[in-house]
C-alpha positions as CSV (number, residue, x, y, z in Angstrom):
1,X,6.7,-26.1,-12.5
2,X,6.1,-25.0,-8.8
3,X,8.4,-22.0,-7.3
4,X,9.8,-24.6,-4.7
5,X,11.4,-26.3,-7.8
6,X,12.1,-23.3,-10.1
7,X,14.1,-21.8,-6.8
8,X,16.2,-24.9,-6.4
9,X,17.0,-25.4,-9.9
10,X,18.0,-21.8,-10.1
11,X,21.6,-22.1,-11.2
12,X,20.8,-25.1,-13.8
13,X,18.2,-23.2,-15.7
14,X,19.5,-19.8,-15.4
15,X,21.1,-20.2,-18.9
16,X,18.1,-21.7,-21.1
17,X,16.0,-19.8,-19.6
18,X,17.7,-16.8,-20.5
19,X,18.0,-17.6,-24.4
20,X,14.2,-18.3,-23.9
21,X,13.6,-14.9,-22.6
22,X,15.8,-13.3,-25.0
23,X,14.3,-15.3,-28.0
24,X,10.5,-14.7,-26.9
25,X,11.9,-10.7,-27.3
26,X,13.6,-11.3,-30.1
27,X,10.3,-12.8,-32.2
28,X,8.0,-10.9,-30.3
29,X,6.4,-14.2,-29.7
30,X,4.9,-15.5,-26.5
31,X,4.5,-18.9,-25.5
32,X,0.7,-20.3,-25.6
33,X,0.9,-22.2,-23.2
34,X,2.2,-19.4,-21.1
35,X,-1.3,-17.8,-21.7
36,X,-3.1,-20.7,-20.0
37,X,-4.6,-19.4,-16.5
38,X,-6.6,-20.7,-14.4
39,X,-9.2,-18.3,-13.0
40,X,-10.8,-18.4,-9.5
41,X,-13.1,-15.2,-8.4
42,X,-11.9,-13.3,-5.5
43,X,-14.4,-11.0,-3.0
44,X,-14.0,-7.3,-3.1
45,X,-16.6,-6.0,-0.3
46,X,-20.6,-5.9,-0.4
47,X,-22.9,-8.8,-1.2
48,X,-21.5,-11.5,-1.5
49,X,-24.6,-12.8,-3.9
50,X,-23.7,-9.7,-6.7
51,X,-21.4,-11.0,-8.9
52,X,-20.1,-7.7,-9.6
53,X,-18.5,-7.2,-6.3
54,X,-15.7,-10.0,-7.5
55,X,-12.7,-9.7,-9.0
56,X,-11.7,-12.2,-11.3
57,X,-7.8,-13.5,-10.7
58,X,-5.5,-15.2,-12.9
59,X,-3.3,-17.8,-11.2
60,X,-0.4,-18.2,-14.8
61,X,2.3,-20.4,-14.7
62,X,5.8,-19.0,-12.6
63,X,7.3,-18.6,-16.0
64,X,4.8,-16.7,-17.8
65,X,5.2,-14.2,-15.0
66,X,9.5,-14.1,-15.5
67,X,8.7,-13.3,-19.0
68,X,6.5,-10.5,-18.2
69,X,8.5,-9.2,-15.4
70,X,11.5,-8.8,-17.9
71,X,9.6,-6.9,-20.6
72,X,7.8,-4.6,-18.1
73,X,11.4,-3.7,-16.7
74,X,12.8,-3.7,-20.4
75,X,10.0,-1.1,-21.6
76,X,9.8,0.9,-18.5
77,X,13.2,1.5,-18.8
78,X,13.0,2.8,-22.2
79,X,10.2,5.1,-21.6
80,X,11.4,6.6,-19.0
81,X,14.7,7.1,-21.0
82,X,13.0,8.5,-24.2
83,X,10.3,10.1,-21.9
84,X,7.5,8.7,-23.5
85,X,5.1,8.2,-20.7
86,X,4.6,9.3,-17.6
87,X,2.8,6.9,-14.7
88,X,2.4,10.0,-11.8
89,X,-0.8,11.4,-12.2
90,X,-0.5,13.4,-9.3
91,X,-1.4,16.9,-9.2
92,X,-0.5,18.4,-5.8
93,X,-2.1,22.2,-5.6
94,X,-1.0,24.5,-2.0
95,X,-3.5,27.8,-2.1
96,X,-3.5,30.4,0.9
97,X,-7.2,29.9,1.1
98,X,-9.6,26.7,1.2
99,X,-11.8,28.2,-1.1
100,X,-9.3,28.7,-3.6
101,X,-8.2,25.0,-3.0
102,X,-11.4,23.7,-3.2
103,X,-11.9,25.7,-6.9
104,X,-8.6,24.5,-8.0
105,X,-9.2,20.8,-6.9
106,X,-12.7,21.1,-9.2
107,X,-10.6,22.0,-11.8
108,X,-8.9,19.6,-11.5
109,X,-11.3,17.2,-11.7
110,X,-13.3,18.6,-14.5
111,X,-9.8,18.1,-16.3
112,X,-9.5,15.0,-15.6
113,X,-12.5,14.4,-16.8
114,X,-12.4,16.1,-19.9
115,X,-9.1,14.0,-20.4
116,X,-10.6,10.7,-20.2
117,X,-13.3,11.9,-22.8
118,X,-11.0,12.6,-25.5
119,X,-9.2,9.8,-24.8
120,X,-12.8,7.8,-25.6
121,X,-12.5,6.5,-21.4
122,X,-14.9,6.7,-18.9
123,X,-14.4,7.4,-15.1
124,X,-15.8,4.9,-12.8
125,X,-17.6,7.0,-10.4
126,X,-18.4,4.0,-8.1
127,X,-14.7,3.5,-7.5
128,X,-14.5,7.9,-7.1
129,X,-13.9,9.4,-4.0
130,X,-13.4,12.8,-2.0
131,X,-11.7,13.2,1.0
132,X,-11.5,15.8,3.0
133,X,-8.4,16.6,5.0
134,X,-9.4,17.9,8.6
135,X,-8.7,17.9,12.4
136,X,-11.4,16.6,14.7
137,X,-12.5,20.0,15.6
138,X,-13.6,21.5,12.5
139,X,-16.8,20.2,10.1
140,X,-16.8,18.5,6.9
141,X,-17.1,20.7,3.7
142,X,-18.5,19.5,0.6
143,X,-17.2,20.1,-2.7
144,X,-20.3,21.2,-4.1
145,X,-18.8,20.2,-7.9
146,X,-17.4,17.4,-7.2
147,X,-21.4,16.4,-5.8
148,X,-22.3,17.9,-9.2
149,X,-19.9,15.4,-11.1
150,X,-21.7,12.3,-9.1
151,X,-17.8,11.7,-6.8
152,X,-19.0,11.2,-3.4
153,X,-17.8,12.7,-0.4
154,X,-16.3,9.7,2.4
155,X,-14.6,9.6,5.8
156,X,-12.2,7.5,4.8
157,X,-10.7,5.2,1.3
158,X,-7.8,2.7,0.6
159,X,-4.9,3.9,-1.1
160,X,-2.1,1.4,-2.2
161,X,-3.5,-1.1,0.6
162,X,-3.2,2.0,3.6
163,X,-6.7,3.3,4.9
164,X,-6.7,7.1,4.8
165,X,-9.1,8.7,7.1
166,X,-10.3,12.6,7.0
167,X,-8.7,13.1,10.3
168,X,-5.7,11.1,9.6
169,X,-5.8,9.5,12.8
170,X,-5.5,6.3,10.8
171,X,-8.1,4.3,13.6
172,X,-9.9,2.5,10.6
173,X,-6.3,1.3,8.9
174,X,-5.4,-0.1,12.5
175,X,-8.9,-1.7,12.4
176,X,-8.3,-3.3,9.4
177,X,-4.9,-4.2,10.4
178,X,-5.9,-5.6,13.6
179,X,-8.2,-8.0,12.2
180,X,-5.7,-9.3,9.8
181,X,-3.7,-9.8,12.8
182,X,-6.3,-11.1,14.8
183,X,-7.1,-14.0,12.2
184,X,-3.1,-14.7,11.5
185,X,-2.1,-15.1,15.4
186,X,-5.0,-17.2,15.1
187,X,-3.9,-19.4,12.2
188,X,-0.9,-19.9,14.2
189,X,-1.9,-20.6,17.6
190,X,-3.5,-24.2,15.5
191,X,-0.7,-25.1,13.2
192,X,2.1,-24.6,16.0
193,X,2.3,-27.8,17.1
194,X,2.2,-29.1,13.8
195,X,5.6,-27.3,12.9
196,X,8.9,-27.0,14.0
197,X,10.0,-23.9,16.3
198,X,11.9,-22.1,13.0
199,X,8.4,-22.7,11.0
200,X,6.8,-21.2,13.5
201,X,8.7,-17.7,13.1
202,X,8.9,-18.0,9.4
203,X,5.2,-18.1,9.7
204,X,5.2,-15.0,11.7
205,X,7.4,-13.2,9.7
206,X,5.6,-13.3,6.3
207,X,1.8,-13.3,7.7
208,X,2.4,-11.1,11.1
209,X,5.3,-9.2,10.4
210,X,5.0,-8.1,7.1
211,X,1.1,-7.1,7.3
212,X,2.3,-4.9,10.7
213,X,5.3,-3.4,8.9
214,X,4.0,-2.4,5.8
215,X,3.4,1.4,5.9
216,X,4.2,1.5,9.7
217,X,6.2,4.6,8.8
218,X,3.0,6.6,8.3
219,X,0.6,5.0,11.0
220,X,2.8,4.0,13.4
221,X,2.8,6.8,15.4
222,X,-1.0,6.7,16.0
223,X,-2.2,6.1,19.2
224,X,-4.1,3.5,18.5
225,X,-1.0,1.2,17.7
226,X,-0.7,0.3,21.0
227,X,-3.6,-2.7,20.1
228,X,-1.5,-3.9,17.2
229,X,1.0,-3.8,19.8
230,X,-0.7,-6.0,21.9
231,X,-2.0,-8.4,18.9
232,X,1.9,-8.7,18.5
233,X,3.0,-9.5,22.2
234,X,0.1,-12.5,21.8
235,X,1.7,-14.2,18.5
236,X,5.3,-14.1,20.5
237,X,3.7,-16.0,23.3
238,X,1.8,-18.3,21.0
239,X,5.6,-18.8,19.3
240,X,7.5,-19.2,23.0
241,X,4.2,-21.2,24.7
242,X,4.2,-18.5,27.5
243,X,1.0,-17.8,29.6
244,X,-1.2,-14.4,28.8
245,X,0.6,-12.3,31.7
246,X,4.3,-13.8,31.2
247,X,6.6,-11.2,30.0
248,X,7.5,-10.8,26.6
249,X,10.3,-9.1,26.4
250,X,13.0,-12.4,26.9
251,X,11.0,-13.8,23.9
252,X,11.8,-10.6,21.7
253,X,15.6,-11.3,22.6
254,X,15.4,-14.9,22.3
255,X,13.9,-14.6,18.1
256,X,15.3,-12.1,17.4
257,X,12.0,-9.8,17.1
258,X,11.4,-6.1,17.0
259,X,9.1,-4.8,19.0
260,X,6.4,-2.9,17.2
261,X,7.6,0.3,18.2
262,X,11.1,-0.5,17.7
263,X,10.3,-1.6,14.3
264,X,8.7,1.7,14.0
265,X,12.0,3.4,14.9
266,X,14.0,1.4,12.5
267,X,11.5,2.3,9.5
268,X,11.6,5.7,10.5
269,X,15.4,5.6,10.8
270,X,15.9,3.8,7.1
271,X,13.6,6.1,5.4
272,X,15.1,9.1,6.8
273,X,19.1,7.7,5.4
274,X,17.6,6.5,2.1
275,X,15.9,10.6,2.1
276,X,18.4,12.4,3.4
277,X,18.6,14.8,0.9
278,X,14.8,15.9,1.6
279,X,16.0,16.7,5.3
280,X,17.0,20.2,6.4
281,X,20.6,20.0,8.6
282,X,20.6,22.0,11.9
283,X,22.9,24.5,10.0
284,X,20.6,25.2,7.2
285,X,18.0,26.5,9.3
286,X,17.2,29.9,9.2
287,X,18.2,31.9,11.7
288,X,15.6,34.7,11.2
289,X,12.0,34.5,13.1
290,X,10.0,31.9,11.1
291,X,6.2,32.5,10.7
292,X,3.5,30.0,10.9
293,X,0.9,30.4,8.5
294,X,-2.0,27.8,7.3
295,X,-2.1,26.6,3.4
296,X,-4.2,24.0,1.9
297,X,-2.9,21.4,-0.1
298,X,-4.9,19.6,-2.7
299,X,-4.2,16.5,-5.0
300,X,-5.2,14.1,-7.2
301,X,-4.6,10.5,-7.2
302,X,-4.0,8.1,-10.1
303,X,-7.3,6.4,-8.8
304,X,-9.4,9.5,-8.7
305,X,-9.1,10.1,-5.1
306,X,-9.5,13.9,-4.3
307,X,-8.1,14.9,-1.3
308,X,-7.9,18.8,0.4
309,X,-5.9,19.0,3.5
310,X,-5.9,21.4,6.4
311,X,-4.8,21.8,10.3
């Protein structure tokens, strides 16, 4: 069964395929054929000829995955009820001094470490990375224990799909982003006249859109936004066949279309109303003389990313 069908057929199914759900619980059985996946091999980065630089993906059928879907929320929800596990394996350290955040982030590690051994695991050191938090006028600084523990020192690493640089100045994520972008207003420039106008934007929307949005409320205030900015303007024209110098801003109005910066705005303005509570108010600042001091800031990442940070 295809989602296209499963979607349509929503309201006739809804019912047996809750009593199959249910009973699959219920038995703590799960279908076989549910199990059946076909498996295709998908790139990660290096040579392409090493066969351990692929990932292998299961494609399973759509109902296998509303099965699992509805035991993961089931037994996340009684976890986290009977706190039985905890999935933050963050540990956030803030130290007056670098060197002590640098000795309490080896700690850190070394726990970590230690952790995985009595729990009969090994860290992937090839996947282990150290960054170090800095602004472009002061010199990297190793971690001379980390070095010792084999967890390389780099510029720059993905976390949760968002490329964090040392500097924070987030040019390799807008790299990355841009050729995403690049490729996409590309893939739509040929199927265009192939499609109808409201195609055309649905297409933008889930393969320009949603690649340009996601995160924007970290990156977006980069300077170097301004080319995914311009990446943007050219899929709009590509959508309203307009020349490379015709304004853009009537097509904007005319779809319906933030611009990037105003989608910017709008992120910013969500996440601020959904965090509200994290926000000082005007009136609970204090009115006393406020003193700016440096700290260092130091974490751990469920992934083994080590990260010290410092103005």
């Amino acid at each position: 069964m295809s989602n296209k069908i499963l979607k349509l057929t929503t309201r006739e199914i809804a019912k047996p395929l809750r009593h199959l759900v249910n009973s699959c619980l219920e038995k703590g059985i799960f279908p076989i054929r549910m199990k059946i996946a076909g498996v295709i091999p998908l790139f990660k980065k290096g040579d392409h000829m090493c066969r351990d630089n692929y990932r292998p993906v299961s494609l399973l059928p759509i109902l296998s995955k509303i099965l699992e879907r509805t035991m993961f929320v089931r037994l996340r929800a009684f976890f986290d009820k009977n706190c039985i596990i905890n999935d933050d394996t963050t540990s956030i350290t803030v130290r007056p001094g670098l060197q002590e955040t640098i000795s309490k982030s080896n700690q850190t590690v070394e726990m970590i470490t230690h952790w995985l051994e009595v729990d009969r695991s090994v860290l992937n050191y090839e996947k282990t990375s150290a960054i170090l938090f800095r602004n472009n006028k002061r010199k990297t600084i190793e971690l001379t224990n980390l070095r010792e523990l084999h967890v390389r020192t780099v510029e720059s690493a993905k976390l949760l799909g968002i490329t964090v640089d040392s500097c924070l100045g987030w040019i390799d994520h807008i790299s990355n982003i841009s050729n995403k972008l690049s490729s996409a207003t590309f893939a739509l420039r040929q199927i265009k006249p192939l499609i109808t106008e409201d195609d055309v934007c649905m297409v933008y929307f889930s393969n320009i859109n949603a690649v340009m949005s996601y995160g924007i409320e970290i990156w977006g205030h980069s300077t170097e936004a301004s080319k995914i900015f311009k990446l943007q303007k050219r899929a709009i024209r590509i959508i309203g066949n307009k020349r490379t110098r015709d304004s853009c801003k009537p097509l904007f109005e005319k779809y319906n279309i933030l611009t990037f910066y105003s989608l910017y705005v709008y992120k910013i303005l969500l996440l601020a109303r959904d965090h509200k509570d994290k926000f000082n108010k005007n009136e609970d600042k204090l009115t006393k003389s406020s003193y700016i001091y440096t700290s260092y800031a130091a974490y751990i990442h469920e992934d083994q990313y080590v990260t010290i940070g410092f103005p």
